[in-house]
C-alpha positions as a printed NumPy array, in Angstrom:
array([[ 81.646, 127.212, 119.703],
       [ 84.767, 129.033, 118.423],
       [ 84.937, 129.883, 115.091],
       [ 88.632, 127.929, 115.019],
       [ 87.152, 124.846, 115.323],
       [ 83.277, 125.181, 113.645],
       [ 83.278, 123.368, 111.063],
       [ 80.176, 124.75 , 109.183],
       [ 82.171, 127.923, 109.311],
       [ 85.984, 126.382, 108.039],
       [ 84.347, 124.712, 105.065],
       [ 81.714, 127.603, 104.469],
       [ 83.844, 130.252, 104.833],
       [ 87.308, 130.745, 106.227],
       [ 88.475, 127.675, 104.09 ],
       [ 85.563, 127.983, 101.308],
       [ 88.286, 128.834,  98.923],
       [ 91.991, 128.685,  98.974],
       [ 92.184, 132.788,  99.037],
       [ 92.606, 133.03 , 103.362],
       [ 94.982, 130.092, 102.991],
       [ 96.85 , 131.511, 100.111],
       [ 97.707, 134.737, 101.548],
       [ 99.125, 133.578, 104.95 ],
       [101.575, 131.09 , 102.549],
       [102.613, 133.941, 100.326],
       [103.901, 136.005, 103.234],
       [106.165, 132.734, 104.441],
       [107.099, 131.761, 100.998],
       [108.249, 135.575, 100.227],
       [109.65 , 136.487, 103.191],
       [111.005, 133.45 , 105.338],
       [114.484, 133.151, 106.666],
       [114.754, 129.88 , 106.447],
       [117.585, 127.64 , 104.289],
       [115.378, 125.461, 102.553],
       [111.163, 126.318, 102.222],
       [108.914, 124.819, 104.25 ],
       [107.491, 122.345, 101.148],
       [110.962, 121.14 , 101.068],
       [111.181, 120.505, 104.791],
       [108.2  , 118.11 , 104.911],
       [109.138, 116.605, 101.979],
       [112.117, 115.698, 103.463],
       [110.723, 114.139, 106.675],
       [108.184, 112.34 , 104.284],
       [110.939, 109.668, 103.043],
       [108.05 , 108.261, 100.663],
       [109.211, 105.17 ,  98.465],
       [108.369, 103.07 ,  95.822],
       [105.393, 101.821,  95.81 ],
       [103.738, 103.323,  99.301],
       [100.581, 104.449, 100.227],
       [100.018, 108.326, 101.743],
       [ 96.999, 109.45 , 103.118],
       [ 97.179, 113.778, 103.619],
       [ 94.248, 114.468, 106.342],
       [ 93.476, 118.489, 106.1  ],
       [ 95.548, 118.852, 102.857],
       [ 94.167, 122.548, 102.121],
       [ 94.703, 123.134,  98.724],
       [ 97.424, 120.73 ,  98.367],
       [100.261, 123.517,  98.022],
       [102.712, 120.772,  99.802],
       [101.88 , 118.11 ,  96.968],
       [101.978, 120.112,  94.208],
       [105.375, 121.119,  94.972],
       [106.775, 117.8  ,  95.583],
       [104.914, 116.05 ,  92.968],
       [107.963, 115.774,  90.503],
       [109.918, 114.006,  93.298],
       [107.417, 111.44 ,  94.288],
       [107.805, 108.027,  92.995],
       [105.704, 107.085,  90.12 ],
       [104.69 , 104.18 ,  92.064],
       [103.535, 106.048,  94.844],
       [ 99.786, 106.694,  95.913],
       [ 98.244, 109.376,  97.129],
       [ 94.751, 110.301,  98.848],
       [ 94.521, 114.194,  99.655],
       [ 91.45 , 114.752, 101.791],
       [ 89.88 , 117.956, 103.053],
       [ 86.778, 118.955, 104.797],
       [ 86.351, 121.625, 102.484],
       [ 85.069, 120.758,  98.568],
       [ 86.81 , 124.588,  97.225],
       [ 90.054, 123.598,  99.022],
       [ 89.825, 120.167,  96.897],
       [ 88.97 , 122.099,  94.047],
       [ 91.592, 123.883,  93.762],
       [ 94.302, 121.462,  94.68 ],
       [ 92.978, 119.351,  92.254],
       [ 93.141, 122.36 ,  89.531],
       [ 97.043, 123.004,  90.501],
       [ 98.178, 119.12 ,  90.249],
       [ 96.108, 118.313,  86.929],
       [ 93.764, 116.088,  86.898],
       [ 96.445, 113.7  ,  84.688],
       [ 98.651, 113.236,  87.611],
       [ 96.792, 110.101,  88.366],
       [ 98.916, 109.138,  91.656],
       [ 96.787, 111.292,  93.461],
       [ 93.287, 111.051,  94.825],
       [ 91.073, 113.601,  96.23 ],
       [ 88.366, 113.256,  98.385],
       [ 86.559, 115.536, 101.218],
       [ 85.852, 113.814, 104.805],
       [ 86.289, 114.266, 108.416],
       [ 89.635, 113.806, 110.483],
       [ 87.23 , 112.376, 113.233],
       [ 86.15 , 109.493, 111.078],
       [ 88.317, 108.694, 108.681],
       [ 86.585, 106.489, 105.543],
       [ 89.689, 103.75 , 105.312],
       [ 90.527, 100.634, 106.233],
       [ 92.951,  99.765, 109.407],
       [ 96.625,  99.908, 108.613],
       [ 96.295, 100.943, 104.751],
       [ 98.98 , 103.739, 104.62 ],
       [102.391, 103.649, 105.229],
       [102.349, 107.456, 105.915],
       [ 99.851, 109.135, 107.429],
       [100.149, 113.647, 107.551],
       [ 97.705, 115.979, 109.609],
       [ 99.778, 119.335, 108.801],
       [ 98.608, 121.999, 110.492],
       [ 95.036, 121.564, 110.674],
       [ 94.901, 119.402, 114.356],
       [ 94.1  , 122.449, 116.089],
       [ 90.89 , 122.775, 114.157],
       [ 89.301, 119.234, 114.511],
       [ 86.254, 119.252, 117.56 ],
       [ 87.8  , 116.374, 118.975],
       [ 91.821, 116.147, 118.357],
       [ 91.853, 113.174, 120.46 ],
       [ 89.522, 111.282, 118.014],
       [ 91.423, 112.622, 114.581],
       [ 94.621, 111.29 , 116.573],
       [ 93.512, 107.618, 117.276],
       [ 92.346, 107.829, 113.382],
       [ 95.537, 108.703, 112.084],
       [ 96.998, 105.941, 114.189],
       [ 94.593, 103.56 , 113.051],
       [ 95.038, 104.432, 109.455],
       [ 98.758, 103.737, 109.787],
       [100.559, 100.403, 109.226],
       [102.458,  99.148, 111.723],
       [105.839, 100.407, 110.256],
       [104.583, 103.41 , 108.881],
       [104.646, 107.209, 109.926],
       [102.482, 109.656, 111.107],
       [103.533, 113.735, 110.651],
       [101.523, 116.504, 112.336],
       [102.619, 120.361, 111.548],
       [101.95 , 122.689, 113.852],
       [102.995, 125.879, 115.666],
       [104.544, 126.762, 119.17 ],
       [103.632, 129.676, 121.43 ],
       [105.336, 132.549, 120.287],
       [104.432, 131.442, 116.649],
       [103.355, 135.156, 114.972],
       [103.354, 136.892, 118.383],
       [104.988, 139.999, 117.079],
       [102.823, 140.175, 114.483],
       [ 99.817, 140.207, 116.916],
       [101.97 , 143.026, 118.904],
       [101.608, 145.505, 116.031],
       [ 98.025, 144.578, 115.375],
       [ 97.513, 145.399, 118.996],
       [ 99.508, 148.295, 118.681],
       [ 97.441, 149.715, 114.918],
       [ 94.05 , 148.981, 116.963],
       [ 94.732, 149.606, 121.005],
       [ 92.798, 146.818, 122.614],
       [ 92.836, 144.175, 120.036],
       [ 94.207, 140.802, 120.877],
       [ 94.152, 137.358, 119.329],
       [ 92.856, 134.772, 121.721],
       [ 95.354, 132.386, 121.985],
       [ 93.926, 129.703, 123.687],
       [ 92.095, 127.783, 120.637],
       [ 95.473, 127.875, 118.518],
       [ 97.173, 126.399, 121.3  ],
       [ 94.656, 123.254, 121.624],
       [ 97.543, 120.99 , 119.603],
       [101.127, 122.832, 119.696],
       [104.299, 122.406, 120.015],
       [104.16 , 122.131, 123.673],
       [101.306, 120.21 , 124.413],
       [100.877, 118.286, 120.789],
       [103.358, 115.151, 123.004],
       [100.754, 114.193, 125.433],
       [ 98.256, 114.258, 122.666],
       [100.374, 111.525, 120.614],
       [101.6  , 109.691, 123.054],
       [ 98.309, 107.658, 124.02 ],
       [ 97.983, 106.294, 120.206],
       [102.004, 105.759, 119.266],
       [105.036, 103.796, 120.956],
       [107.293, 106.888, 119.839],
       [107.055, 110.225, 119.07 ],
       [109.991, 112.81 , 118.219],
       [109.72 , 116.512, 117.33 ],
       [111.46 , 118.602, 114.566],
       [111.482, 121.894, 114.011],
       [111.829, 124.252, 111.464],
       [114.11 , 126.889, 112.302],
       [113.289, 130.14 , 110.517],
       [111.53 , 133.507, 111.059],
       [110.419, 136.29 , 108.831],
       [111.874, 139.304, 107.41 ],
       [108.593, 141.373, 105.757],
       [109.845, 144.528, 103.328],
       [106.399, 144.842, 101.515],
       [103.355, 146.017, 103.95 ],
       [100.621, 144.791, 102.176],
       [101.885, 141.386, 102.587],
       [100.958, 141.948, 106.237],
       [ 97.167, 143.451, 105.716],
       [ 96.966, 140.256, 102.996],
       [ 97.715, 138.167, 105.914],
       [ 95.734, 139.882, 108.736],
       [ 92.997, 139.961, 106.966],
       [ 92.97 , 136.155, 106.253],
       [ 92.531, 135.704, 109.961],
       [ 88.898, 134.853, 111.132],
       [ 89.717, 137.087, 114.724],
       [ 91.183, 140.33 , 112.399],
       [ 87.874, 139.879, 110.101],
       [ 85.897, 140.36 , 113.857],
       [ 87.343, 142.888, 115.35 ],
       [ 88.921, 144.856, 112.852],
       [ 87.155, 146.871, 109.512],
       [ 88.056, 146.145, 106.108],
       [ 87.964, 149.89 , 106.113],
       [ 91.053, 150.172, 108.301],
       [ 92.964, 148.348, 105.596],
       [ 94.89 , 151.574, 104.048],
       [ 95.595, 152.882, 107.045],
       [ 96.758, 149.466, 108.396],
       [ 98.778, 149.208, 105.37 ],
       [100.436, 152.523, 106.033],
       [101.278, 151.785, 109.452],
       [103.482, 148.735, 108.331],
       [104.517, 150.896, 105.316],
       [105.957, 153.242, 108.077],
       [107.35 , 150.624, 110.598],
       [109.409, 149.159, 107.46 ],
       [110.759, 152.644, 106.087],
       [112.295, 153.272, 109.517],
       [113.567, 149.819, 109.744],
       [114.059, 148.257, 106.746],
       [111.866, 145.479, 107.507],
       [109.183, 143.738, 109.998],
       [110.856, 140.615, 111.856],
       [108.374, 138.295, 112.803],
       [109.313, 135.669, 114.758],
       [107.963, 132.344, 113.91 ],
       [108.356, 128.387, 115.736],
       [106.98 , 125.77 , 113.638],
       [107.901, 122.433, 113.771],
       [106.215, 118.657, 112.597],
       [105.64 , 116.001, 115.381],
       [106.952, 112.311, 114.074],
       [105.15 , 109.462, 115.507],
       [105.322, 105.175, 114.63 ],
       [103.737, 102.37 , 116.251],
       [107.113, 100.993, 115.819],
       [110.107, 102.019, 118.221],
       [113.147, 103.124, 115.935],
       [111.589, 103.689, 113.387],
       [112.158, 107.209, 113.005],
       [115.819, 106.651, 113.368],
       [115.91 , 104.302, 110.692],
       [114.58 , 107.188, 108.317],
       [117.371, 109.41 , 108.979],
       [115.216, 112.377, 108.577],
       [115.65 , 114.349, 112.078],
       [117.522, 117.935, 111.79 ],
       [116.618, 119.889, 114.182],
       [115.618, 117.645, 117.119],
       [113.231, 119.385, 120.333],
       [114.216, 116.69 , 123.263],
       [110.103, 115.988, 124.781],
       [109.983, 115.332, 128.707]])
């Protein structure tokens, strides 16, 4: 079994804490291109109102949630669930424990521990890719959902990171990040995975890229990753941090490009319309 989807090895150690997590979103928070950050994005394709009921399957350490919170409704109610108890922990510890609109609790995407139609939105950001069996965390989502509600799943397209990958490549000749797990729900195939559970399903994306000017935002980030920690020392770190170091002296910067986007799904056709939130529209087959 691949280390991107064991999950004795996500909640023991890649996502035992929020440290691997919180490096690889301080290098998009400092350094993205984008108009608005990527909190605000989702938020905005949330549309939560008065009074509904949102379930967050793989919230990590609930960086999206905390920094929304002040928008939410007061009437609003949250569960924020996560395979891993440290990830919990510390989303938990960044809300406060007196924000009492939101609920954490640790389970599996696979079997969800809630009642048919009990939410009226339903998120699996970013974490799809990691779950055994995506097709069972997808039919759980949908049955989780009301039949007017909406279901958002984050994830990341082909090229997502590539040139970062490059210059690893290039730093260690002969390292490469297998591709094919992170690809198991993208934005290319993450349609036909939606499709079987929800009457309509619409893709957004988020249009921005990076522009790094600090290398050891770059080792922080490699170093997060479960293939870098495999393949590549800890004792490389200085002089991985001086080859970015260089690469940015000559240039100015890093570009790295990025595609990220959120797949929209309801049990209702039109529904999604009726929100309003669409901005950058990918037209699926």
């Amino acid at each position: 079994m691949s280390k991107f989807t064991d999950q004795a090895y996500l909640k023991g150690e890649q996502y035992r804490s929020p440290n691997n997590l919180n490096s690889r979103i301080a290098l998009h928070d400092l350094y993205s291109t984008a108009s608005v950050p990527w909190t605000t994005w989702v938020y905005q394709h949330l549309a939560v109102g008065e009074g509904q009921q949102v379930l967050a399957v793989g919230c990590g350490n609930a960086t999206q949630w905390q920094a929304n919170a002040a928008l939410f409704p007061n009437s609003a109610r949250f569960d924020l669930m996560d395979l891993s108890i440290g990830m919990l922990r510390s989303g938990r510890a960044g809300m406060g424990a007196a924000d009492w609109r939101f609920n954490y609790l640790s389970g599996d995407a696979q079997d969800l521990p809630f009642q048919d139609a009990r939410y009226d939105r339903v998120t699996a950001n970013h974490m799809l890719y990691h779950v055994p069996t995506i097709e069972l965390a997808v039919a759980e989502c949908a049955r989780a959902l009301k039949p007017d509600g909406l279901f958002i799943a984050a994830t990341n397209g082909a090229t997502h990171m590539v040139d970062l990958y490059t210059l690893l490549e290039e730093f260690q000749p002969g390292f490469r990040i297998p591709d094919s797990d992170r690809r198991r729900f993208s934005l290319q195939n993450g349609w036909d995975r939606l499709t079987s559970q929800f009457a309509e399903v619409r893709l957004d994306l988020y249009e921005s890229d990076l522009w790094v000017t600090k290398g050891q935002a770059l080792v922080s980030y490699a170093f997060s990753l479960w293939d870098v920690e495999d393949d590549i020392s800890n004792q490389k770190a200085a002089a991985m941090l001086d080859f970015f170091n260089q690469k940015i002296a000559k240039d100015g910067g890093i570009r790295i490009r990025k595609e990220t986007g959120a797949f929209l799904a309801s049990h209702l056709p039109g529904l999604i319309d009726s929100l309003g939130i669409l901005q950058a529209e990918q037209k699926l087959p």
